[in-house]
Structure formats: structure tokens, C-alpha cells
C-alpha positions as a Python dict, from the first residue, in 0.01 Angstrom:
ca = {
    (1, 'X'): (0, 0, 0),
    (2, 'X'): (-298, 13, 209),
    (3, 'X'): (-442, 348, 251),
    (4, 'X'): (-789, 414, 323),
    (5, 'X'): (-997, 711, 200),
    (6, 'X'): (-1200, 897, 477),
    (7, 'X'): (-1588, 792, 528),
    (8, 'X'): (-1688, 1102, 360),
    (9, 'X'): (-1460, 1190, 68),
    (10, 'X'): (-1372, 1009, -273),
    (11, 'X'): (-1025, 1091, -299),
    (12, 'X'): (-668, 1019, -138),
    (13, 'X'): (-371, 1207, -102),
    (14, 'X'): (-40, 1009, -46),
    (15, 'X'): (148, 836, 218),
    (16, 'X'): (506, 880, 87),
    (17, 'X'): (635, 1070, 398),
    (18, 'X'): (1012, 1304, 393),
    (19, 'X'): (1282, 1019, 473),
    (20, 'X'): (1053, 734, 421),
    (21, 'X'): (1246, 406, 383),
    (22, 'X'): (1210, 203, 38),
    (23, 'X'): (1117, -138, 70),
    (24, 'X'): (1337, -428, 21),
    (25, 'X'): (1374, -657, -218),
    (26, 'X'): (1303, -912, -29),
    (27, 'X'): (966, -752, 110),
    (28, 'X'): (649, -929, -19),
    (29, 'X'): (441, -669, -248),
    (30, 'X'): (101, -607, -243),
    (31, 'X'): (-124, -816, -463),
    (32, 'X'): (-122, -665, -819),
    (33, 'X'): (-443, -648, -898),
    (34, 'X'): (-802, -587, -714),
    (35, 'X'): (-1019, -893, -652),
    (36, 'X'): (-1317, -749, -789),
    (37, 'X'): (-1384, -701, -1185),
    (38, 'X'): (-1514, -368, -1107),
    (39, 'X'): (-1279, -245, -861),
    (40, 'X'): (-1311, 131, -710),
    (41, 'X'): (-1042, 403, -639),
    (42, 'X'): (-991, 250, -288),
    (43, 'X'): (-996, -110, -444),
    (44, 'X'): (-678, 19, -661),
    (45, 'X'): (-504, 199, -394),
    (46, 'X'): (-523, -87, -156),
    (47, 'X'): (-348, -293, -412),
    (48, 'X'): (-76, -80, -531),
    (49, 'X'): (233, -259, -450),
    (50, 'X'): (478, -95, -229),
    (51, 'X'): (764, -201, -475),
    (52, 'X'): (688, -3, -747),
    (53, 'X'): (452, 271, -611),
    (54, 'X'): (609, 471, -333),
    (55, 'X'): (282, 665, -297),
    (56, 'X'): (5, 813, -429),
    (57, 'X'): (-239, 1135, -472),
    (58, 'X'): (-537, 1177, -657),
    (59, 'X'): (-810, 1417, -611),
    (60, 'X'): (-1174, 1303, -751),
    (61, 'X'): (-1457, 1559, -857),
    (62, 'X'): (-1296, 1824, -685),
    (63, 'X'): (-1264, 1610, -369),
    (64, 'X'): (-958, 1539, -153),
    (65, 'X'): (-826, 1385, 205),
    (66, 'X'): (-519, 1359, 352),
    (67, 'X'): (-324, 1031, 455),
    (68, 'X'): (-12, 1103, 686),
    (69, 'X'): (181, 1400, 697),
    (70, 'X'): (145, 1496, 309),
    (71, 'X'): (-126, 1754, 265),
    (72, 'X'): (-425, 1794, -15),
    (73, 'X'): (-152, 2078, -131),
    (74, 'X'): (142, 1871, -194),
    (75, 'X'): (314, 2028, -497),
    (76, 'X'): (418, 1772, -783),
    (77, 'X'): (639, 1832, -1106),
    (78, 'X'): (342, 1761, -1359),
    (79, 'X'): (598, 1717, -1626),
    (80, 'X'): (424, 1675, -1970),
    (81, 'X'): (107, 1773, -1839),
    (82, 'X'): (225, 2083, -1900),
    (83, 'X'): (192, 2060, -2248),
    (84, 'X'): (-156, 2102, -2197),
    (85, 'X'): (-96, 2483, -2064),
    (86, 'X'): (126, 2518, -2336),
    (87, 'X'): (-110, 2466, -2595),
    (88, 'X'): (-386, 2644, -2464),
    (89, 'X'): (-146, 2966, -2460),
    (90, 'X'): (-71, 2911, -2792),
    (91, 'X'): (-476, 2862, -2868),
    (92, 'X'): (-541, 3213, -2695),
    (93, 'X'): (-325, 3396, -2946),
    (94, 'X'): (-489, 3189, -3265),
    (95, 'X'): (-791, 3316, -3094),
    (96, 'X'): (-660, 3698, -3097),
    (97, 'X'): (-518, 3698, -3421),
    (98, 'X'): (-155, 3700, -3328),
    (99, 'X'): (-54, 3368, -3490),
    (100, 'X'): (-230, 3141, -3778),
    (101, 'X'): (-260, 2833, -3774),
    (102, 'X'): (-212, 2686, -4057),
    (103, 'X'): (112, 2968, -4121),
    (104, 'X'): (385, 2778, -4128),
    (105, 'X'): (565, 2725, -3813),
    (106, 'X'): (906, 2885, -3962),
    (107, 'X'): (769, 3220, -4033),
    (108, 'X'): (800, 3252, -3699),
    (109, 'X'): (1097, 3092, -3592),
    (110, 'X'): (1343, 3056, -3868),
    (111, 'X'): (1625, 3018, -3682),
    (112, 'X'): (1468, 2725, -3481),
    (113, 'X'): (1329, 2530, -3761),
    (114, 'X'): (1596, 2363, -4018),
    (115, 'X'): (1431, 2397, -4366),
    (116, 'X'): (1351, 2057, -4401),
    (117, 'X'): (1031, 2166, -4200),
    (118, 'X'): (955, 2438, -4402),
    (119, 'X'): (604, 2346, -4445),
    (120, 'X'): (530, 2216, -4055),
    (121, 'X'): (259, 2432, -3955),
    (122, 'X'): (128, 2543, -3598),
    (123, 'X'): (-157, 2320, -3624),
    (124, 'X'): (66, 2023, -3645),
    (125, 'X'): (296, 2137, -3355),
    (126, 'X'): (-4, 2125, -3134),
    (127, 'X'): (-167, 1768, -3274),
    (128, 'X'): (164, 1650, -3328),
    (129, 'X'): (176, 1610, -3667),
    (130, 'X'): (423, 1788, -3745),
    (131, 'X'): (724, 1518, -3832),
    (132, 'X'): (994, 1645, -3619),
    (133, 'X'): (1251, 1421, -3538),
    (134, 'X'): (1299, 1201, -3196),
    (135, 'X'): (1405, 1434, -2913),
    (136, 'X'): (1760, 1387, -2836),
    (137, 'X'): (1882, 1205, -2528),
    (138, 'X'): (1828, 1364, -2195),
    (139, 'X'): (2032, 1284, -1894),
    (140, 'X'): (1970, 1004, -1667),
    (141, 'X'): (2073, 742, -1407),
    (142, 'X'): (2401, 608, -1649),
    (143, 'X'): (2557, 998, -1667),
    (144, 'X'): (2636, 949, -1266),
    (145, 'X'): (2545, 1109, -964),
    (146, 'X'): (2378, 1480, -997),
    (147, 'X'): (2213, 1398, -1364),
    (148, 'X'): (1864, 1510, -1242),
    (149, 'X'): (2011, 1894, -1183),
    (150, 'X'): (2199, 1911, -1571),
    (151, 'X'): (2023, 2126, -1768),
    (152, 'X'): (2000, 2269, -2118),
    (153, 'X'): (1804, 2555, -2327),
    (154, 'X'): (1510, 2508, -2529),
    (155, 'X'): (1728, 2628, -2849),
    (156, 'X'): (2047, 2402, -2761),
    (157, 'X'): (1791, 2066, -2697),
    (158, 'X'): (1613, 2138, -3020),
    (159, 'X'): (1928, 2207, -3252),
    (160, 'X'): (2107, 1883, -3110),
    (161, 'X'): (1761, 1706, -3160),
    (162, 'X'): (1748, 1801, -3526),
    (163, 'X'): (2148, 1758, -3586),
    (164, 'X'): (2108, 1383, -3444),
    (165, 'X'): (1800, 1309, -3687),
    (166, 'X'): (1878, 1027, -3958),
    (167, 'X'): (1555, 951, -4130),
    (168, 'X'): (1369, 1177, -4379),
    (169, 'X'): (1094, 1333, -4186),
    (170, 'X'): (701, 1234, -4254),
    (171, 'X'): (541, 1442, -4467),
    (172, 'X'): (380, 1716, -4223),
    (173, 'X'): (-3, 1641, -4129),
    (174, 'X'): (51, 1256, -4234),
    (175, 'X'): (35, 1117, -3938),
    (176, 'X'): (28, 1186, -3532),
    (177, 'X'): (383, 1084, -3334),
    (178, 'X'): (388, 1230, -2952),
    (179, 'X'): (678, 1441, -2999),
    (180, 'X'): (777, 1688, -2689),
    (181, 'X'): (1021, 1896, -2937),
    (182, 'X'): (662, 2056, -3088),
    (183, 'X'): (623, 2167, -2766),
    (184, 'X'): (972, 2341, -2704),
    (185, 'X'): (893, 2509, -3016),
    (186, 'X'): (570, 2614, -2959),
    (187, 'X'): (703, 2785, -2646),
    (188, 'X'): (953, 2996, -2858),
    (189, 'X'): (682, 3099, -3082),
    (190, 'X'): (458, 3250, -2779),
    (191, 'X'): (848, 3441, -2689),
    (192, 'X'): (848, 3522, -2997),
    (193, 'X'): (523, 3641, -3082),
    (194, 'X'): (476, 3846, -2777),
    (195, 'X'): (787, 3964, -2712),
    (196, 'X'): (776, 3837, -2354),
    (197, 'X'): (898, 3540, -2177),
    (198, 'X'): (694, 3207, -2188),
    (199, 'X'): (678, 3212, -1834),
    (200, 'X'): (506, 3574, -1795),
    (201, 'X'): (245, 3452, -2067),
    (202, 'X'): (162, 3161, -1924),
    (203, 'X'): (110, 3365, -1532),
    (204, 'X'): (-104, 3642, -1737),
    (205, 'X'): (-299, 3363, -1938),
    (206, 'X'): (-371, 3127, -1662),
    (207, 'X'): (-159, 3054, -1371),
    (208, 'X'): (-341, 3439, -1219),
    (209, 'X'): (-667, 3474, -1398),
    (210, 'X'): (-761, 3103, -1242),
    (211, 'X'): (-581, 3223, -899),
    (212, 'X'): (-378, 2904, -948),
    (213, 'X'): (-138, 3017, -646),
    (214, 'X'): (59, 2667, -620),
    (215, 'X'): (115, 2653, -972),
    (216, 'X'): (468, 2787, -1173),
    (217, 'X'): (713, 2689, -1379),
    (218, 'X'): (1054, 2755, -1212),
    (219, 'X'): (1374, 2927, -1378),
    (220, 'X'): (1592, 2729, -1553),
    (221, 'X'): (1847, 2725, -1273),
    (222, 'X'): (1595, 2662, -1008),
    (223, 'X'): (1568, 2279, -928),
    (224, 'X'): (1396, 2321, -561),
    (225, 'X'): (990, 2234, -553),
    (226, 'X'): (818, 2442, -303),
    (227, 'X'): (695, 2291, 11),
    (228, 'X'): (490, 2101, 121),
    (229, 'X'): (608, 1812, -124),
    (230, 'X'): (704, 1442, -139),
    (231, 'X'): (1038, 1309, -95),
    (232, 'X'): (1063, 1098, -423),
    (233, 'X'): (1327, 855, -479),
    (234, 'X'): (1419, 698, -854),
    (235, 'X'): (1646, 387, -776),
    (236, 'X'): (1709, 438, -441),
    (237, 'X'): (1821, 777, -529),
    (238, 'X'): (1659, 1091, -422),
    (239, 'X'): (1534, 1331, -747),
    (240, 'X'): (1306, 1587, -579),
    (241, 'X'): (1561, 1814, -644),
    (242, 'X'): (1578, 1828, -1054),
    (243, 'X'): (1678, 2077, -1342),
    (244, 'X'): (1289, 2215, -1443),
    (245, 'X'): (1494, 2220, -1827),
    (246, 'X'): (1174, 2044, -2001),
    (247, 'X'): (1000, 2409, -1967),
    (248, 'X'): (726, 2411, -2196),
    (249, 'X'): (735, 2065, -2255),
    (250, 'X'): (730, 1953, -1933),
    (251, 'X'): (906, 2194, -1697),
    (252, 'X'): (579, 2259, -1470),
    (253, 'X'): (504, 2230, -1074),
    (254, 'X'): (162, 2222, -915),
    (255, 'X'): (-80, 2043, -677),
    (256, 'X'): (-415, 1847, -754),
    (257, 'X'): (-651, 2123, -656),
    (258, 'X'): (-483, 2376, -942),
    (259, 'X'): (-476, 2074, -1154),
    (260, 'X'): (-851, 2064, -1089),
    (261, 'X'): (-917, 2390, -1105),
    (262, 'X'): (-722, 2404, -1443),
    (263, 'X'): (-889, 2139, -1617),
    (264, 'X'): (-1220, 2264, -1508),
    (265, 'X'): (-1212, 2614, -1657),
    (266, 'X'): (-1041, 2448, -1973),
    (267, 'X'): (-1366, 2254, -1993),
    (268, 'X'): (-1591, 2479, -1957),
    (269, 'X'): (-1447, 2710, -2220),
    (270, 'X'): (-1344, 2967, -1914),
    (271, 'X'): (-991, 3009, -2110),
    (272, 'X'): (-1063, 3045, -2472),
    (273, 'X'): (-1389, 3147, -2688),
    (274, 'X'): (-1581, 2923, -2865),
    (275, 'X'): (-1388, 2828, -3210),
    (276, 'X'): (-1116, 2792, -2999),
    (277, 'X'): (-1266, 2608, -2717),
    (278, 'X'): (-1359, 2326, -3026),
    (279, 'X'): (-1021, 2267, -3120),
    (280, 'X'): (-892, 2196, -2817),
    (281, 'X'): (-1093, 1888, -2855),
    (282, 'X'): (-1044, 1792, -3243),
    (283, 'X'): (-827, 1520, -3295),
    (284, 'X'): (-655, 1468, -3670),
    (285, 'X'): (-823, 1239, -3895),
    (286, 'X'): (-468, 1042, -3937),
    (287, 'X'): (-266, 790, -3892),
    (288, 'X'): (-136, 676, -3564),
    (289, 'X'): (227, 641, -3586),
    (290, 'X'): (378, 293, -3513),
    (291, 'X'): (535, 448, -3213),
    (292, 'X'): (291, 658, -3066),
    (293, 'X'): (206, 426, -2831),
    (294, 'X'): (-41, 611, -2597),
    (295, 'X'): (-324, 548, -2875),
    (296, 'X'): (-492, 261, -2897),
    (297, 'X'): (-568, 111, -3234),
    (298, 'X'): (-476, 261, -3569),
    (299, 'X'): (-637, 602, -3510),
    (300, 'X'): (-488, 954, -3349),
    (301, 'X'): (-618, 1017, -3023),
    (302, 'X'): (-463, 1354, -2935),
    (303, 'X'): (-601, 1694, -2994),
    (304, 'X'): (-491, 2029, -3095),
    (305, 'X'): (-535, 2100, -2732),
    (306, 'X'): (-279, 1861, -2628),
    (307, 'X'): (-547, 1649, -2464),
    (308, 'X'): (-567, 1251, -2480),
    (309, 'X'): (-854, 1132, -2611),
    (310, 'X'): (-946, 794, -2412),
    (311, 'X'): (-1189, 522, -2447),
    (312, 'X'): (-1344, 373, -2098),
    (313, 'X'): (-1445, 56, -2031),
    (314, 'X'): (-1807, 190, -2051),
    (315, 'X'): (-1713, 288, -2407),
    (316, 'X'): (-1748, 651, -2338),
    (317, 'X'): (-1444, 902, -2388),
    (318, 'X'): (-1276, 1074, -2154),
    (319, 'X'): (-986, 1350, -2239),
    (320, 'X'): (-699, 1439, -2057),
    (321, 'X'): (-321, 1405, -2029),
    (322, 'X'): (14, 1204, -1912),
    (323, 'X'): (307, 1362, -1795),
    (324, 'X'): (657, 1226, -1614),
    (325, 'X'): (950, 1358, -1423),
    (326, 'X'): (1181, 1130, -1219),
    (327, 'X'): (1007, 1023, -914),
    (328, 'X'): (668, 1112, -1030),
    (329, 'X'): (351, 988, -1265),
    (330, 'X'): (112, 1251, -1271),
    (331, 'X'): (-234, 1332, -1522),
    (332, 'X'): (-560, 1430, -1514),
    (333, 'X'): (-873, 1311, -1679),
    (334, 'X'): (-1213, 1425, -1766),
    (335, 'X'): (-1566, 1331, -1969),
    (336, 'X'): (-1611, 1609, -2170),
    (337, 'X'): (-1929, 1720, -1927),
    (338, 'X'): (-1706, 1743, -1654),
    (339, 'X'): (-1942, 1470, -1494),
    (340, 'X'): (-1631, 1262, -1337),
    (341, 'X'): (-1285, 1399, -1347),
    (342, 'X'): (-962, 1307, -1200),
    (343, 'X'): (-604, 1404, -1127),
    (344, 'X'): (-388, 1161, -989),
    (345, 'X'): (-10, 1193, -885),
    (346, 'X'): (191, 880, -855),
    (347, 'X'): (556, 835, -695),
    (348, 'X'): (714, 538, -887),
    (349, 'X'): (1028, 378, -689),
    (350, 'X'): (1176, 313, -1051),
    (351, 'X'): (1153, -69, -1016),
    (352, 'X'): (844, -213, -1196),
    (353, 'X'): (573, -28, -1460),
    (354, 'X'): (314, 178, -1269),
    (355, 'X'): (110, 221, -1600),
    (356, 'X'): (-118, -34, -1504),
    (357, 'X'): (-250, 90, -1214),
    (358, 'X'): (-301, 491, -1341),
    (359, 'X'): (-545, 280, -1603),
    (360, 'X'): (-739, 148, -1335),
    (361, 'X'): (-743, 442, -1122),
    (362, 'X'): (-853, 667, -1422),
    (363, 'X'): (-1101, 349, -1510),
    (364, 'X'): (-1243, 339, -1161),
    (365, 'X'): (-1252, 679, -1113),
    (366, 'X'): (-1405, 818, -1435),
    (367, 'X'): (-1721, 519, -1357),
    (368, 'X'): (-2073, 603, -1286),
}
């Protein structure tokens, strides 16, 4: 996939047009890998292979071009990037005295909590710490055609999850395990708490105070994205329509600019005061769970805030987050200075692992 970036800006915004034509599998991909051991953003892009990267957008220190028909404003379904909203609702009312947390997570929302998590509190939720079990299956290409627009609520997901759980949950705080369920309850406690819907919280909190006007997270029986947009395909199968039912786990739409624009003000401290501003960036002193595979080592690397914490090849951190939907690999990433930061947008075809190459763009793009 050979792309270039105009003279004059440092970013590129896709070239995955509406009714563009998958490749074959007998077309030759792209090399895998830049020549050079240092390789920029460009380097990367020119050597994503068409096979397993339909097309790409990412927008670097604020700056973005167009390649194609696609513009800078393409919306995207961020997926679990919108965990990092989520949290940072949920940090606003810790901040106003509206939740604790340490108060146990039940106190809140008995009915959603079996007792054998009694003692899970909201910190935990957020760092995931909290022991909840493995999310139960969600639908995919094996349940036949139309499985991207099947849906379910936050309360039926969560009470199948905890019905299909076999093993005796970790003791709470023992050790971090990426868990979207923390998130779907985390959600219900904001309903809860405020008496309004997650969705009008997190438009008062953020999505209008940051005039992020290409941001939302659509109803639950809403599976258009608003235009303009990619036409993504998932095994030669078009998804861009999909059920939004990951909500507060993952349910969000929105383009690299709000992404930027986002991540910026949470940097700064624009969206919560000072204590809370710190814990958005304090990762548990724990375990890392044998399964949490996004950390590297034996250490936790996320943070109350729901942000990754990331090593670079320069050995400095950066912070950020990951998040899927069918047809797209989005994120964003940031040193904590807000010196370099990055969103990127991806368009796997569903075919090979696109990890790979959001390391090196991240890598390359996060470099002095």
C-alpha cells in the first residue's frame, strides 16, 4: 500500500475508497517490513501490505492530509478506545463526590454484581483488577450472515458472562486482566449514580464541553456510521454497518481530529482536577495476568484511567489505548508532555495480524 504523505504534513488519512475491490489471493503483497532500522510513518505506510491492511488513517501532532476520496473527517468505530471516555466519566464523579472509590462496586449495583464480587471495588473496575470473569461470546463470522447487526443489553451480556464463569474468581486487586465487562459495569454505575443515561453523561462531560461534533455513541438499535466513512470489509464481507451493543465498552464512533482533540485535553488535565488528573495515570503495583497480553513483562501497564502504559524503543513511555470493531484497528498514543502524539485508524481485511504494523507506526511516530 503505497501512499504518500503531502510535502508539508506528517500525517495520512486512508485510501480505502466506498466499493473498493479486495485483493486476491493470488496478488503479491507489499513487503512486510521497512528497509530501514529506523523507519518513519511514511516508511510503514509504504509497506503495509494490501492483504491484510485495506487502509489506513492516522493523524500526527495534530496534523492530517488526505489520500483519495476519504477525508481528514472520516468517522471510525473506535471500539475499546472508548473505554478511555468511560473511565474518565467515571473519574469526574470520584472527583465530585458522587462515587468512592474504594466503595465497593455492589453498593451501587447489586443487582448487576453476583455476590461473589462483593468486595470488587470501583478502583479495580477501572485498572482492571477487579477479577470478573471472561466476557461471554459475542457474535461473529460462524453465527451466519447479518451477525455484525445482533445485539444485546449491557445487563443481559453481563448476567450471561457471569452465569458462563467456571473458575473461582482472583482475589480483587491481585492482579490486572483486560476485562471489557468492568467497563459495562462501570457504565451502569454512572446510570445509576446520576440518574441519567450513559450516553447524556458522557455528551455533558465531554463529547460538548470539547465541541467534539463527530463524536457519539449511537443507540442500541442504530448500526449506521455517519458519513463521510470507509467501506470496511471483514472476510470479504462488508461490516460498516454493525450493532454499536459494546456501548461503554466499546460502542463509540469518531474521527482522528476528536480523537486528538480528546486525548489532548485529557492530558492536559482540561477534564478532571488535579488528584484526579494523577490517577488517570497510576498503574497498580500488581501482577500481570498470564493472559493480559497487551503488557509486556510481568508488570501491569494499565491505569485507572484506562490508558496503556507503553515502553518505546527510546525507552521512554508513552500512554494511550487499543480498541477493535470488525473492519477496523483504531488507538491513540501520547508521551505524557504531549510532545508527540498519535491516533491511527487501521482497516484490517481479516486475513493476516495487523498488530505489527500499529507498533511501528506508534514507534515511528512517537520518535524524536
Amino acid at each position: 500500500m503505497r501512499i504518500r504523505l503531502a510535502v508539508t504534513t506528517l500525517a495520512l488519512v486512508t485510501a480505502l475508497t466506498a466499493g473498493a475491490a479486495l485483493p486476491t489471493a493470488a496478488a503479491t503483497p507489499a513487503s512486510s517490513a521497512p528497509a530501514s532500522a529506523n523507519p518513519t510513518v511514511q516508511d510503514v505506510l509504504d509497506h503495509l501490505p494490501d492483504d491484510v491492511v485495506a487502509g489506513a488513517l492516522i493523524r500526527r501532532d495534530g496534523v492530517g492530509a488526505t489520500a483519495g476520496p476519504v477525508t481528514a473527517d472520516a468517522h471510525v468505530r473506535i471500539g475499546s478506545v472508548t473505554k478511555a471516555f468511560t473511565n474518565t466519566v467515571v473519574l469526574q464523579l470520584v472527583a465530585e463526590h458522587r462515587i468512592g472509590l474504594d466503595t465497593p462496586a455492589r453498593r451501587y449495583v447489586p443487582q448487576v454484581l453476583p455476590e461473589a464480587y462483593n468486595h470488587v471495588t470501583l478502583r479495580q473496575l477501572l485498572d482492571h483488577t477487579s477479577g470478573l470473569p471472561k466476557p461471554a461470546p459475542t457474535p461473529g463470522p460462524a453465527d451466519g450472515p447479518g451477525w455484525q447487526l445482533k445485539s444485546v443489553t449491557p445487563e443481559d451480556f453481563l448476567r450471561d458472562s457471569f452465569a458462563a464463569a467456571t473458575d473461582a474468581p482472583p482475589a480483587p486487586g491481585s492482579e490486572q486482566q483486560y476485562n471489557g465487562l468492568n467497563s459495562f459495569v462501570l457504565g451502569l454505575i454512572v446510570e445509576k449514580v446520576t440518574g441519567h443515561s450513559f450516553t447524556n453523561e458522557l455528551q455533558r462531560r465531554i463529547i460538548r464541553p470539547l465541541h467534539l461534533r463527530h463524536t457519539s455513541l449511537p443507540a442500541a438499535d442504530d448500526p449506521t456510521i455517519p458519513s463521510p466513512h470507509a467501506e470496511v470489509y471483514l472476510d470479504g464481507q462488508d461490516v460498516t454497518e454493525q450493532s454499536p451493543y459494546p456501548w461503554a465498552e466499546g460502542g463509540m464512533i469518531s474521527t482522528a481530529a476528536d480523537l486528538d482533540r480528546f486525548i489532548t485535553a485529557l492530558f492536559r488535565g482540561t477534564l478532571l482536577p488535579p488528584a484526579q488528573h494523577k490517577l488517570a495515570f497510576e498503574v497498580p503495583n500488581v501482577k500481570n495476568a498470564a493472559d493480559n497480553t497487551n503488557c509486556i513483562g510481568q508488570a501491569a501497564c494499565y491505569s485507572i484511567g484506562g490508558l496503556l502504559r507503553y515502553q518505546l524503543p527510546s525507552g521512554e513511555y508513552a500512554w494511550g489505548k487499543t480498541g477493535s470493531r470488525p473492519g477496523w484497528d483504531n488507538g491513540f498514543f501520547a508521551t505524557r508532555d504531549l510532545r508527540h502524539r498519535v491516533v491511527y485508524s487501521l482497516n484490517p481485511t481479516g486475513t493476516g495480524n495487523d498488530l505489527p504494523y500499529i507498533k511501528a507506526i506508534v514507534n515511528a511516530a512517537l520518535a524524536d
